[in-house]
C-alpha positions in Angstrom: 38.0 -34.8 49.2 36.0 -32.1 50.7 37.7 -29.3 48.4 36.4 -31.6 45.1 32.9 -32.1 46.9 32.3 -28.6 47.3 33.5 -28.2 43.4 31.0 -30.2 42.6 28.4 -28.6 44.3 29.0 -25.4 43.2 29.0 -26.7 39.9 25.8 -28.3 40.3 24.1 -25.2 41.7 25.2 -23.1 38.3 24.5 -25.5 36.0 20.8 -25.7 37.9 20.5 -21.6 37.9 21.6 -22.1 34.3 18.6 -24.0 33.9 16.8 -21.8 35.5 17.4 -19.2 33.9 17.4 -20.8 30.5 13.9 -22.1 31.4 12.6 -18.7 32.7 13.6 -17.1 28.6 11.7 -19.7 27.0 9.2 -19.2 29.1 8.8 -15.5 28.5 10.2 -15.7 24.9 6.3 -18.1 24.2 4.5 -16.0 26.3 5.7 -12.8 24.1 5.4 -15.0 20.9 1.7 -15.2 22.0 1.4 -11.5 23.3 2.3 -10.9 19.3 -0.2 -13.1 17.8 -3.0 -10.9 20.0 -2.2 -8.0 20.0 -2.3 -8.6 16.0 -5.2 -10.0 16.1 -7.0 -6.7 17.7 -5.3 -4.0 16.1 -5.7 -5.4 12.3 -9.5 -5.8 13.5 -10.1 -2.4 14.7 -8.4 -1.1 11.5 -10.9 -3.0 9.7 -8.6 -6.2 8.1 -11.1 -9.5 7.9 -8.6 -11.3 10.0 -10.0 -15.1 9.9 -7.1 -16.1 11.9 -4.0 -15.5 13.1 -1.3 -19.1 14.2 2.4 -19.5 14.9 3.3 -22.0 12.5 6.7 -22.5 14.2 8.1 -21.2 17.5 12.1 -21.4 16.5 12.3 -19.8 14.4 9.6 -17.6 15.2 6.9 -17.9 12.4 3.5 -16.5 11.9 0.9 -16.1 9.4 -2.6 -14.1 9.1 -5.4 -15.7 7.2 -7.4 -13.0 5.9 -11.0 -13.4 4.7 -11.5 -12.0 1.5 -15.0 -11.7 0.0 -14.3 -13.2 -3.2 -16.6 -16.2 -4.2 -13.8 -17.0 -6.6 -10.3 -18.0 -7.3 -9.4 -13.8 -7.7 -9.2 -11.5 -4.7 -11.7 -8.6 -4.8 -10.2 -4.9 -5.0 -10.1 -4.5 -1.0 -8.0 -7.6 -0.9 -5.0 -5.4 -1.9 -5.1 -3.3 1.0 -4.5 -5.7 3.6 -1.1 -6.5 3.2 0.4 -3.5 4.5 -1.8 -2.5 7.4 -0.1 -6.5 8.5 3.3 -6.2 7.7 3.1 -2.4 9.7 1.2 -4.1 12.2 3.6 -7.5 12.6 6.6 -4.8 12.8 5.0 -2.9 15.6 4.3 -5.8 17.5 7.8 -7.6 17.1 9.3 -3.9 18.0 7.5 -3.8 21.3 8.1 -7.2 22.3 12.0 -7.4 21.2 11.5 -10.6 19.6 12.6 -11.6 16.4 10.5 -11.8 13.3 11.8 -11.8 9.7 8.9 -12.8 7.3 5.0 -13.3 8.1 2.9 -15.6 5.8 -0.2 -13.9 4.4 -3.0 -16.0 3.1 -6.0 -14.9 1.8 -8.8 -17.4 1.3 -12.2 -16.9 -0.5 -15.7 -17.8 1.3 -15.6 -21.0 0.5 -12.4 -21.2 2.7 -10.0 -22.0 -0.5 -6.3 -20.4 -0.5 -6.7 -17.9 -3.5 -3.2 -15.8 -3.1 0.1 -16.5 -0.2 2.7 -14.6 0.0 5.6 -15.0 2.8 6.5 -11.3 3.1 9.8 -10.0 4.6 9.7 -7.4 7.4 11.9 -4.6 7.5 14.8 -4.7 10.1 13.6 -1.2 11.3 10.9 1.3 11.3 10.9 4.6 12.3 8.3 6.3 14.3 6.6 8.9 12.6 6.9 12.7 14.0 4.4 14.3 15.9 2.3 16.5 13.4 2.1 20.0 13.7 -1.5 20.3 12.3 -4.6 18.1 13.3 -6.0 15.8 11.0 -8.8 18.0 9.9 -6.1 21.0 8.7 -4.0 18.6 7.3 -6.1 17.3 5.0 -7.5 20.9 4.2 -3.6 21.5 3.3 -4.0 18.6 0.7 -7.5 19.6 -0.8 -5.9 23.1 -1.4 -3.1 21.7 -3.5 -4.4 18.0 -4.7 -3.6 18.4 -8.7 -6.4 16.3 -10.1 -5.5 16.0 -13.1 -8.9 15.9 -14.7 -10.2 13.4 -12.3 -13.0 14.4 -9.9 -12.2 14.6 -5.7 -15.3 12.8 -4.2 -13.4 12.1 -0.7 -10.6 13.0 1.0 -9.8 12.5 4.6 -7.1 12.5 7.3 -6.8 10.2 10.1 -4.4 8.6 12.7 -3.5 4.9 12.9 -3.1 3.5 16.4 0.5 4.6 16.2 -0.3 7.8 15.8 1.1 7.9 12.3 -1.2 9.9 9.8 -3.0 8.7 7.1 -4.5 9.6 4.4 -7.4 8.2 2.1 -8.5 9.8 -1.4 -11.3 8.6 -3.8 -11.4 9.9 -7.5 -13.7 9.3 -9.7 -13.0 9.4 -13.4 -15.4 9.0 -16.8 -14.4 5.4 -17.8 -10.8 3.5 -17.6 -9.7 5.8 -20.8 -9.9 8.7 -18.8 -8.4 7.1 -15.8 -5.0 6.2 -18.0 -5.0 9.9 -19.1 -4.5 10.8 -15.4 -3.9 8.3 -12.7 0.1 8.2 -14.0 0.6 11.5 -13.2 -1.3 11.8 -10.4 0.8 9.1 -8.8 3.9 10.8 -10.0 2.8 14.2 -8.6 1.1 12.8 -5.5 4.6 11.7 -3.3 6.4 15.0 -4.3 3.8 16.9 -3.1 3.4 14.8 0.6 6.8 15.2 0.8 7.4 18.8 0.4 4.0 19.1 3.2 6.2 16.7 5.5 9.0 19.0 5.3 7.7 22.3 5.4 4.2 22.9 6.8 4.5 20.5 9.5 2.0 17.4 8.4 3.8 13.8 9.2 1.6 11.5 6.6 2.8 8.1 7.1 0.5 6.0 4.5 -1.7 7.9 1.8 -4.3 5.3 -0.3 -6.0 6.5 -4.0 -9.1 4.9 -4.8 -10.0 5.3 -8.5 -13.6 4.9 -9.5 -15.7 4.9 -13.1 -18.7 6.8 -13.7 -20.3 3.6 -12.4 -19.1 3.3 -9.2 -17.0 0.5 -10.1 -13.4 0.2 -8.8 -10.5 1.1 -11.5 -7.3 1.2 -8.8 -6.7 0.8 -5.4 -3.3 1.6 -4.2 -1.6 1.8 -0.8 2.0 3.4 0.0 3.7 3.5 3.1 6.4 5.9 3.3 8.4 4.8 6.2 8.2 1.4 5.1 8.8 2.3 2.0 6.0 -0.7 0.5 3.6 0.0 -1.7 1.0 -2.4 -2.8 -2.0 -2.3 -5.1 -5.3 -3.7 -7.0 -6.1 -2.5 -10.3 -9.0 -3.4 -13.2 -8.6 -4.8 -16.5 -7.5 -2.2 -18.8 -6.1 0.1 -16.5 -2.5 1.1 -17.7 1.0 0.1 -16.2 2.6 3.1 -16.9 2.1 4.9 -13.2 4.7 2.1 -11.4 7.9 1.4 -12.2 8.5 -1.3 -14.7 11.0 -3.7 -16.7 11.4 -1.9 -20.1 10.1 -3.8 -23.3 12.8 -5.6 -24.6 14.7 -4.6 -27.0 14.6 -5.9 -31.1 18.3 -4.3 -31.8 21.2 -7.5 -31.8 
């Protein structure tokens, strides 16, 4: 009888440390649930995203999504709108990555300033992300490098500029300016053809590591034509672009055909 006793109460201590222990993972798993959510919430803001707010919708699974003011008084999303996306999904990544938690899709919503929903999207996160390589050149050579071998194709260079992210990953930012959108459809294509062939030959060989480049297309009137964002380790590219400005620079389904 003794022997069966003690059974039991060794029984009942590891089913107690099991619970225990089981209590002490949920208890960290929230608390880095919540460690994501804020450490979102600071990095999008000093990268300049208009978080409005960022909620776990669920905790198991693990869910999350961003509400980003836009400043559209409408139901369509101004240029800047496009540019979001990315810096979250990079961000959501980094964060899920430094936690060891699991995170598979984040919800974005964008709402106007009347507080109306105007786009959503549940975006899938990448299982992996590689960090970028140390650059051999500052930012300021780096983007000297560029200038020096930008093809413009016609279109006028107003900025271009080199910086880090918080990750130390290098970015870059370029504004063109071009006549009207007749003259941007004459050049943006191949600039965006030209543009990743020539990052990735820099990359390679002269020692720059640009992680995200954006082009900013502009008319003669200062109004936006494109704004497009690329991230080369995620591999994502996203993008806002006017009315009249031609498809013919991104990969598309081919008309279809009129033979039986």
């Amino acid at each position: 009888m003794k022997l069966i006793r003690l059974r039991f109460l060794a029984l009942g201590i590891l089913i107690a440390l099991a619970i225990i222990v089981s209590a002490a993972l949920v208890v960290t798993q929230v608390q880095a649930q919540s460690d994501v959510v804020s450490e979102m919430t600071v990095r999008l803001t000093q990268q300049g995203v208009p978080v409005k707010d960022i909620k776990i919708t669920t905790r198991l699974p693990f869910r999350v999504e961003v509400e980003v003011q836009s400043a559209s008084d409408s139901e369509k999303a101004t240029p800047d709108d496009s540019t979001f996306e990315s810096a979250i999904i990079r961000e959501a990544m980094a964060a899920r990555n430094r936690h060891s938690i699991q995170l598979d899709t984040i919800r974005i919503t964008l709402v106007n300033v009347s507080g109306n929903p105007i786009h959503w999207s549940d975006a899938p996160l990448p299982q992996a992300i590689s960090s970028p390589a140390p650059s051999k050149m500052d930012n300021t050579a780096t983007a000297q490098v560029i200038r020096d071998q930008l093809p413009l194709h016609n279109m006028t260079l107003d900025q271009l500029d080199v910086s880090s992210n918080p990750d130390g990953a290098q970015v870059l930012t370029i504004r063109l300016s071009v006549q009207d959108v007749q003259a941007a459809n004459n050049s943006v294509p191949q600039f965006l053809s030209d543009l990743p062939n020539l990052l990735k030959n820099l990359n390679s060989e002269a020692g720059p590591q640009i992680a995200i480049y954006k082009v900013n297309v502009f008319d003669a009137k200062a109004q936006p034509l494109l704004k497009y964002t690329y991230d080369l380790q995620l591999a994502q590219e996203t993008w806002w672009q006017a009315d009249g400005m031609t498809q013919d620079w991104f990969p598309h389904p081919p008309p279809p055909s009129n033979s039986p």
